[in-house]
N, C-alpha and C positions, 0 to 999 in steps of 0.2 A: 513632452505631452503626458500628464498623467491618465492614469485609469479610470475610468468612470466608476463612481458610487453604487454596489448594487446592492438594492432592499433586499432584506428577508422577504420568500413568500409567506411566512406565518405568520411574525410578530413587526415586518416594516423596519427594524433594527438593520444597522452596517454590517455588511455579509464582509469578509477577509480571506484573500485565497489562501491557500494551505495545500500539502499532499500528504497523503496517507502513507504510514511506513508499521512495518512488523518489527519486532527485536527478532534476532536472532538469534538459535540456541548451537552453539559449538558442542564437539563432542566431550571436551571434557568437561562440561558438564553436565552430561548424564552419565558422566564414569562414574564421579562422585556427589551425588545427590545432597545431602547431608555435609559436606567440608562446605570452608570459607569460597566464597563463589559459585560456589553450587547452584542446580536451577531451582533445587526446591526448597532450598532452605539457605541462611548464611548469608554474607556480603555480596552482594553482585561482583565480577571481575570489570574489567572495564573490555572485555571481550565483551559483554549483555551489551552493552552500548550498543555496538552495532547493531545498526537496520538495514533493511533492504526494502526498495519501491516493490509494493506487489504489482501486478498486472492482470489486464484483462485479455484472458487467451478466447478465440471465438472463430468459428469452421468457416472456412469461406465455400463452401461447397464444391471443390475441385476436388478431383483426385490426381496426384502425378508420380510418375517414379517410370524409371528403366524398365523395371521388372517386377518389382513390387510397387503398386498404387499404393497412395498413404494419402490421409485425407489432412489437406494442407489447411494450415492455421495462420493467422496472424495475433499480432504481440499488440497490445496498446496500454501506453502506462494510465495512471489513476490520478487525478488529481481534482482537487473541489474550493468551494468556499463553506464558513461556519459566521454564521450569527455571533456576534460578541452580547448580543442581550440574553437569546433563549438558546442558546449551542446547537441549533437547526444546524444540520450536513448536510451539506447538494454536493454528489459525486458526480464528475463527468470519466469518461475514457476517449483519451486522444491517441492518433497513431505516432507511432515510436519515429 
C-alpha cells in the first residue's frame, strides 16, 4: 500500500518526507582550525560527515526523584515533509 500524495499548503506542489539532521563537529577539529579537515577552513575529514537526529526535548510537568525532584522530560524525534516545487518545510515531532 503506498503513501498518499500530500500537497504543499503554499504552492499545491508534491510534499516528500525527509528528516532533519546536524553535522557534527568532533574534537579534533577544533584542535586544528586552519589544517586539512579543519572546521573552519581546509578539506572536510569524513568525520564532518556525520549527523546526528536532533530532538524535540519538552517538560511534562511532573517532578520525580528519591530525594532530589527534577523536573522530568521527554524525548521526541523531528521529522517533516519539503515541497519539491517551492522548498516549503512542515516539521512534525513524534515520540521516540
Amino acid at each position: 500500500m503506498s503513501k498518499p500524495e500530500i500537497p504543499c499548503p503554499k504552492c499545491g506542489g508534491k510534499m516528500v518526507n525527509g528528516e532533519l539532521k546536524t553535522p557534527t563537529v568532533h574534537n579534533n577539529q577544533l584542535a586544528y582550525p586552519f589544517s586539512i579537515g579543519g572546521y573552519m577552513g581546509g578539506i572536510p575529514s569524513m568525520s564532518y560527515e556525520a549527523s546526528e537526529k536532533p530532538i524535540w526535548v519538552e517538560s511534562t510537568g511532573e517532578r520525580k526523584g528519591l530525594f532530589i525532584k527534577r523536573e522530568e522530560t521527554k524525548q521526541l524525534t523531528i521529522s517533516g515533509f519539503r515541497c519539491k516545487v517551492c522548498g516549503y518545510i512542515e516539521l512534525y515531532a513524534k515520540e521516540v
